[in-house]
GUBA-411539 format. One record per residue (C-alpha): x negated, y, z negated; residue in three letters. Coordinates in steps of 0.1 Angstrom, whole numbers, padded with zeros to 4 digits, always signed. Example, Ala and Ser with C-alpha at 12.3 -4.5 7.8 and 13.67 -1.06 7.14 Angstrom:
2
-0123-0045-0078ALA-0137-0011-0071SER
END
This chain:
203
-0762+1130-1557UNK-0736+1146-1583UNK-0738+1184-1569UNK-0734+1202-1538UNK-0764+1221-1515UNK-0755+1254-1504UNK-0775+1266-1477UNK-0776+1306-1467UNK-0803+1315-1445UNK-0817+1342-1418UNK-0802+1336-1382UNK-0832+1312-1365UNK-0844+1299-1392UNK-0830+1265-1392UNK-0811+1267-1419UNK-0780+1250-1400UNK-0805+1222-1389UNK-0819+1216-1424UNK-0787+1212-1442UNK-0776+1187-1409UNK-0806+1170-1420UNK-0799+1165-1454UNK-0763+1151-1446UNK-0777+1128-1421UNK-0802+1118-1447UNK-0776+1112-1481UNK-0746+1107-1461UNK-0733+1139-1474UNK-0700+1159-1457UNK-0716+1189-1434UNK-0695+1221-1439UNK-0705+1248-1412UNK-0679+1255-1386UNK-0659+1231-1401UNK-0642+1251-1432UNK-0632+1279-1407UNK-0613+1253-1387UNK-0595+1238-1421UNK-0594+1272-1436UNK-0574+1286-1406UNK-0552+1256-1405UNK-0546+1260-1443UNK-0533+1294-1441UNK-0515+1300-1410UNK-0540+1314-1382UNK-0550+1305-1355UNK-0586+1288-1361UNK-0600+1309-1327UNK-0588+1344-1342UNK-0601+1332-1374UNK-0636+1318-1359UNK-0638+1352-1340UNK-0633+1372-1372UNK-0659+1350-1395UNK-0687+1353-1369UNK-0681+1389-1350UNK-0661+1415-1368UNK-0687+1417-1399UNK-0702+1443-1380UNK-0669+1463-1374UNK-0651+1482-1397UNK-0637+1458-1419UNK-0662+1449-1442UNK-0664+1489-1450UNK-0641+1496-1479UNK-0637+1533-1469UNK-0625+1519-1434UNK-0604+1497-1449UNK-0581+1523-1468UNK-0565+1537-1433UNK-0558+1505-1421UNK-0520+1491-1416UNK-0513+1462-1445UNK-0517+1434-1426UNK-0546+1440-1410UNK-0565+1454-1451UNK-0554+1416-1461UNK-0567+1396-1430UNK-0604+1396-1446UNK-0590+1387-1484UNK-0569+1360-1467UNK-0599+1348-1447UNK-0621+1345-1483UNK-0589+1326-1502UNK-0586+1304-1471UNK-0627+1298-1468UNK-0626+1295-1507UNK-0598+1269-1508UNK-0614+1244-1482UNK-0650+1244-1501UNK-0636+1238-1535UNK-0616+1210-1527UNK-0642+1193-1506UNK-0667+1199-1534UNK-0642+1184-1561UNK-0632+1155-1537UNK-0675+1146-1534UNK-0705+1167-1534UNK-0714+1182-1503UNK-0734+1201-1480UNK-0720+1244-1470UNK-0736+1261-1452UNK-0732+1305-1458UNK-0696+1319-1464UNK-0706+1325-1499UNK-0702+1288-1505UNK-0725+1296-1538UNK-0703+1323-1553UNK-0668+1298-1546UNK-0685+1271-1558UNK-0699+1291-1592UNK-0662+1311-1594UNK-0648+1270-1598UNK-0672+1260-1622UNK-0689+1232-1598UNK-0720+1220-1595UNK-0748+1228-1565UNK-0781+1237-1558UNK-0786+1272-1539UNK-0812+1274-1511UNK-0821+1303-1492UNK-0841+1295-1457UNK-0858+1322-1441UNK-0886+1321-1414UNK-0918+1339-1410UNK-0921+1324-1371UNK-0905+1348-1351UNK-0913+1327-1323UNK-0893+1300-1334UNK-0868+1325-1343UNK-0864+1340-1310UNK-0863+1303-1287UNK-0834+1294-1313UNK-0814+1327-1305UNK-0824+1322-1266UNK-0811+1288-1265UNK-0781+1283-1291UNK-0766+1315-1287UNK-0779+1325-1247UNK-0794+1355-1257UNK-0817+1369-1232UNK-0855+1365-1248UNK-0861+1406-1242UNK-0830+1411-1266UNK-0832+1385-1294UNK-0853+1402-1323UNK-0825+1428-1320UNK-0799+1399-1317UNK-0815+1385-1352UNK-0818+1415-1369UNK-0781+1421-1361UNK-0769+1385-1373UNK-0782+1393-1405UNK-0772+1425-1412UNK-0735+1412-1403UNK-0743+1384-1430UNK-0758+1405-1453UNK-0724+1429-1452UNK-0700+1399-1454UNK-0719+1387-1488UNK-0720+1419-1500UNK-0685+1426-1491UNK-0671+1398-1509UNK-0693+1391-1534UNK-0718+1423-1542UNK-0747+1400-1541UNK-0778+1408-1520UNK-0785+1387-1487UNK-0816+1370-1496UNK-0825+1382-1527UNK-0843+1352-1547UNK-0827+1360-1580UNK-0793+1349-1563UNK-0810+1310-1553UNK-0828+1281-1569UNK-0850+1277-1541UNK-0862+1303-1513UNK-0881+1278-1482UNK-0901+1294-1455UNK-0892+1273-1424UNK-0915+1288-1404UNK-0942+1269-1423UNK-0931+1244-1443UNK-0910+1227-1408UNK-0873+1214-1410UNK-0883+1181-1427UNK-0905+1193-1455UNK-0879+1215-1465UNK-0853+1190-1467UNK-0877+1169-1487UNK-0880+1195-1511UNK-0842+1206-1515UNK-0832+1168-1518UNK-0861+1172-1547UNK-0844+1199-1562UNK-0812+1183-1561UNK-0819+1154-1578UNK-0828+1171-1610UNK-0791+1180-1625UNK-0783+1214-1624UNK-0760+1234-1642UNK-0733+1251-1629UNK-0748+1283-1605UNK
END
């Protein structure tokens, strides 16, 4: 394998699972969680604040440029320093080998530093699925966990656009767009490994 697989994809789809898959499966190095530990320990924050930043505060005011203009210095930088921290960890593991990122706009750092990767989008027409996944990873009581999903990836969808004025699942932005809701976990591995093995330019 000579290029990376970056994986974005709606909350409870699988995405997370897919891309574990295809680690387990080519012996790839699994980025999820991982970068925002490294990232935080690469540029001087605590990896808890940082962690609580990455997956919660997408949906505050900091990912609103108007907001951002009547805030104090420090607290303007903290998302640009998050990005340049995030950015730093995924480049140099993709230079070091080809490996597998999952979200964080892993597609954009990886095209901004001239690397090579597939782009994948999962998304999930079983709501079903969708809503078991949010009740049992996350706790989210079953009454409240379409609105728990919808609000996942609207906080996603504002920390792409944010940083890289993309749209969140728009096909144009991927090489692949894989319905896990039919296809299953496996099949869809299958066919990104497929996809990878093909060379692809840089994204």
């Amino acid at each position: 394998m000579d290029s990376s697989i970056v994986i974005n994809r709606e909350f409870g789809s699988g995405g997370r699972e897919i891309g574990r898959r295809l680690a387990e499966r080519t012996g790839m190095d699994f980025y999820d969680t991982r970068v925002v530990a490294e990232a935080a320990e690469r540029g001087g924050m605590i990896a808890d604040q940082l962690a609580e930043f990455d997956e919660k505060v997408t949906t505050g005011p900091y990912f609103d440029l108007s907001a951002l203009m009547g805030l104090d210095a420090e607290t303007y930088a903290l998302p640009y320093r998050m990005y340049a921290a995030v950015a730093d960890v995924i480049t140099e593991a993709a230079r070091r080998r080809p490996a597998v990122f999952i979200g964080r706009c892993a597609d954009r750092i990886l095209h901004d530093a001239g690397l090579r990767f597939r782009n994948v989008f999962i998304y999930s027409t079983d709501i079903e699925r969708k809503v078991a996944r949010a009740v049992e990873l996350d706790g989210v009581a079953e009454k409240d966990a379409e609105k728990y999903i919808a609000k996942m990836d609207r906080a996603r969808a504002r920390y792409q656009q944010f940083f890289t004025n993309t749209r969140f699942g728009d096909y144009r932005e991927y090489d692949l767009c894989l319905n896990s809701g039919r296809l299953g976990y496996d099949a869809c591995a299958d066919l990104i490994l497929a996809a990878a093995e093909t060379r692809p330019g840089v994204g």
